[in-house]
C-alpha positions as CSV (number, residue, x, y, z in Angstrom):
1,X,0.0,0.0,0.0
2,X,3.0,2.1,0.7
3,X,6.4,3.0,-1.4
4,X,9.1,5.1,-0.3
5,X,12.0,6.8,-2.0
6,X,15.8,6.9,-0.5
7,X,18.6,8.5,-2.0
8,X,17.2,11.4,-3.8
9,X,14.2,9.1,-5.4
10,X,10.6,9.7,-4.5
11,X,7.7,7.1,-3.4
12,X,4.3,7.9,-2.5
13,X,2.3,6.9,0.3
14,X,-1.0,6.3,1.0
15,X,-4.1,6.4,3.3
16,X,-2.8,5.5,6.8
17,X,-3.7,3.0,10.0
18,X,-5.4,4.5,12.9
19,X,-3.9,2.3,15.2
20,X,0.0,2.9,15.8
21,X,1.8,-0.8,15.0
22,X,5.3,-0.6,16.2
23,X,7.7,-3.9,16.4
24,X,8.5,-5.3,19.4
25,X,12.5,-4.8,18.5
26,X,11.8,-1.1,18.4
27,X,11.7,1.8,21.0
28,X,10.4,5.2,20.6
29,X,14.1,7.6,20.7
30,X,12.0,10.7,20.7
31,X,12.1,11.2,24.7
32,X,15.8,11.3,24.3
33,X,16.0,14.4,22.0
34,X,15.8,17.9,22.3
35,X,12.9,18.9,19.6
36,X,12.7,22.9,17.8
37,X,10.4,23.7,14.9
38,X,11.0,26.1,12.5
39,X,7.4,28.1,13.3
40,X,4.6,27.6,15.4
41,X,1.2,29.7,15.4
42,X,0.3,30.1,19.5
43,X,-1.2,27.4,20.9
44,X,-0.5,25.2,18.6
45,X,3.5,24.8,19.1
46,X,6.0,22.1,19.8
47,X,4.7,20.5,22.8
48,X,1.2,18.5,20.8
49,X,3.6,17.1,18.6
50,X,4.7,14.9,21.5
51,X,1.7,15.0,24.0
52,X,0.3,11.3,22.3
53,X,-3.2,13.1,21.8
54,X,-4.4,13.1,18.3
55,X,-6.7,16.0,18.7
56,X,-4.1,18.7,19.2
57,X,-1.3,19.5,16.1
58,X,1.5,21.4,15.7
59,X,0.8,24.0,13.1
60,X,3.6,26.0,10.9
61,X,3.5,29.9,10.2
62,X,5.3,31.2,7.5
63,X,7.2,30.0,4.5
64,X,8.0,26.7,3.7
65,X,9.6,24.3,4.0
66,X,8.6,24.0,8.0
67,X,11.0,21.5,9.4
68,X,11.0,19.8,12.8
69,X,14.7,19.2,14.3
70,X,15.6,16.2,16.2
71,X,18.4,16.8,17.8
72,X,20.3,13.9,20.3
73,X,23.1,14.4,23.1
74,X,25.2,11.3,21.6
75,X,25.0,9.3,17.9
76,X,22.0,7.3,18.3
77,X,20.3,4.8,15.7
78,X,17.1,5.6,13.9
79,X,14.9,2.6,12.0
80,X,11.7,4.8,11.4
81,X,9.5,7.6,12.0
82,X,5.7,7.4,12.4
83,X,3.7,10.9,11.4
84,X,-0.3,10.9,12.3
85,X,-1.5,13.3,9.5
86,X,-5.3,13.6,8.7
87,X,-6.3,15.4,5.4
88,X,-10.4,14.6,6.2
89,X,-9.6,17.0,9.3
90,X,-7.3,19.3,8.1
91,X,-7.6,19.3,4.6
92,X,-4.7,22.1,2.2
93,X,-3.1,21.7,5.7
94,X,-1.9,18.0,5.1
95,X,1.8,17.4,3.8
96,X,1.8,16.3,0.5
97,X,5.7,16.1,0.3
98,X,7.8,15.7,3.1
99,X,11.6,15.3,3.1
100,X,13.5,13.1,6.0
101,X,17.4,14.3,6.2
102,X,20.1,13.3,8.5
103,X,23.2,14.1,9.6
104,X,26.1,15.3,12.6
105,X,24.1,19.2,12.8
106,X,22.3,21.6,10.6
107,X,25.5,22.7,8.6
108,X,25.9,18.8,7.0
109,X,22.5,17.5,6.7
110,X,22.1,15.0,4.2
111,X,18.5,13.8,2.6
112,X,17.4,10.3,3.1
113,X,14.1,9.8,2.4
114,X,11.7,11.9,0.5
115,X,7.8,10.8,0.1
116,X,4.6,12.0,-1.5
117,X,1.7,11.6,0.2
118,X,-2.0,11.4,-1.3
119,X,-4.8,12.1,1.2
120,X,-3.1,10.5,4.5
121,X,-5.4,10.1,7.1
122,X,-4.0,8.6,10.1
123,X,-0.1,6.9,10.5
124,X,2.1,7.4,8.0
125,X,5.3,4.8,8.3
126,X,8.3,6.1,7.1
127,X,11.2,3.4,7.5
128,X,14.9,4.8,6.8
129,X,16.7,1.8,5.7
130,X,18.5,2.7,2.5
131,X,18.4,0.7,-0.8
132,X,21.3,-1.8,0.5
133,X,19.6,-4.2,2.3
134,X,22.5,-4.3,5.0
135,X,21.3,-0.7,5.3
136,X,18.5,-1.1,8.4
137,X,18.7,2.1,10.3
138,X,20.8,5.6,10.6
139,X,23.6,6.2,12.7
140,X,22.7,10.3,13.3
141,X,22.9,13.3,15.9
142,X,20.3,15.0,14.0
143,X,17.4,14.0,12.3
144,X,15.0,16.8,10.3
145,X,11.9,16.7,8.6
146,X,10.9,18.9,6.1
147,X,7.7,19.8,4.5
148,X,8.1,20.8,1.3
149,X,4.9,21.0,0.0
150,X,1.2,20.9,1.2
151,X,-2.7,19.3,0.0
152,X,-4.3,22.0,-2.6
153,X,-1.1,24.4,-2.4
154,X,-2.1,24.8,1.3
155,X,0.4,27.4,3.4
156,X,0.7,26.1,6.8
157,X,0.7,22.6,7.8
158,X,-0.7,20.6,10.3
159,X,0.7,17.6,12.1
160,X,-0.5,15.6,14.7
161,X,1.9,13.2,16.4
162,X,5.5,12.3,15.2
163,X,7.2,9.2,16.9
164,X,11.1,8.0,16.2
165,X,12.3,4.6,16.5
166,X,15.2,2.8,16.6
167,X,16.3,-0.9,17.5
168,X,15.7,-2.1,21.3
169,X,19.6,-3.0,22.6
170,X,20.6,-5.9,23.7
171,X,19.9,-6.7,27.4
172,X,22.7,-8.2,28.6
173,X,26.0,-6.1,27.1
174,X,28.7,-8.2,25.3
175,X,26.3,-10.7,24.7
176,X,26.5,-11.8,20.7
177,X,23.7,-13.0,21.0
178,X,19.7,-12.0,21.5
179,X,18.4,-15.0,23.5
180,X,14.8,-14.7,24.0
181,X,14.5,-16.7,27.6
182,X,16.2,-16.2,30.8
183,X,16.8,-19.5,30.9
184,X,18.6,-19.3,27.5
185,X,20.6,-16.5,29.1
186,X,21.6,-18.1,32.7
187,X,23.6,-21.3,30.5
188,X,25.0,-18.7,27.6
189,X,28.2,-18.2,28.8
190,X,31.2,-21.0,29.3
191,X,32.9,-21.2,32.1
């Protein structure tokens, strides 16, 4: 139902699942970041991107592209980002074109995904593995996302949640292994 683009290469994507499906093997990241936006009318700012209720949005004010910035203390790795966009709510205020770049800060970011979407209503999953398929996640300090464009050459943009994940770490550090038992875990090491 969904394609994606990487490398300069666009996909499209759409409708969208009202019910947020994450992998077991993944953690939300975005409690570990600093988050800015670009521009924010009042009362709609920075803050109901993250407060996990789908009523409230974040809504730009100005010239576009808006951007969100993710910014992270250390190098963390990123797998995917989940938007919740709804264009029967908020109609020329949906993205249509959103760009996902990454990199060490703003002076050296690099894009890594960019996607069309058609009418999204609910959540939008945007994985980042490249076209290699060794390529699973990015290795980042910063991740940005951009919206380039909006539904019926709409100014502002609205969006309603915006979750990052990347893979779960091994419990036990050193371990070469992912055993999935303790018992499994108690006999894994030789002595």
């Amino acid at each position: 139902m969904a394609t994606e683009s990487s490398e300069g290469e666009e996909g499209k994507v759409n409708g969208g699942n009202h019910v947020l499906i994450v992998e077991d093997d993944l953690r939300e990241m975005g409690k570990k970041a600093a988050w800015s936006v670009s521009s924010c009318k009042p009362g709609n700012g920075l803050s109901a991107l993250r407060d996990e209720n789908l009523e409230t949005y974040w809504q730009s004010d100005g010239a576009q592209p808006h951007l969100v910035n993710i910014q992270f203390q250390k190098k963390v790795m990123l797998q995917l980002v989940v938007l919740y966009v709804d264009f029967k709510l908020d109609e020329s205020y949906t993205p249509s074109k959103i760009s996902i770049r990454a990199g060490n800060g703003f002076h050296n970011l690099k894009e890594v995904k960019t996607v069309e979407l058609d009418k999204p209503s609910g959540w939008i999953y945007l994985s980042l593995s490249g076209n290699d398929p060794r390529e699973t996640f990015v290795n980042t300090f910063m991740l940005q996302i951009a919206v380039l464009s909006n539904h019926l050459n709409g100014r502002d943009a609205h969006v309603r949640q915006i979750k990052v994940y990347g893979p779960r770490p091994n419990p036990i550090p050193h371990q070469p292994f992912h055993f999935t038992s303790r018992e499994f875990v108690t006999y894994s090491l030789v002595r």
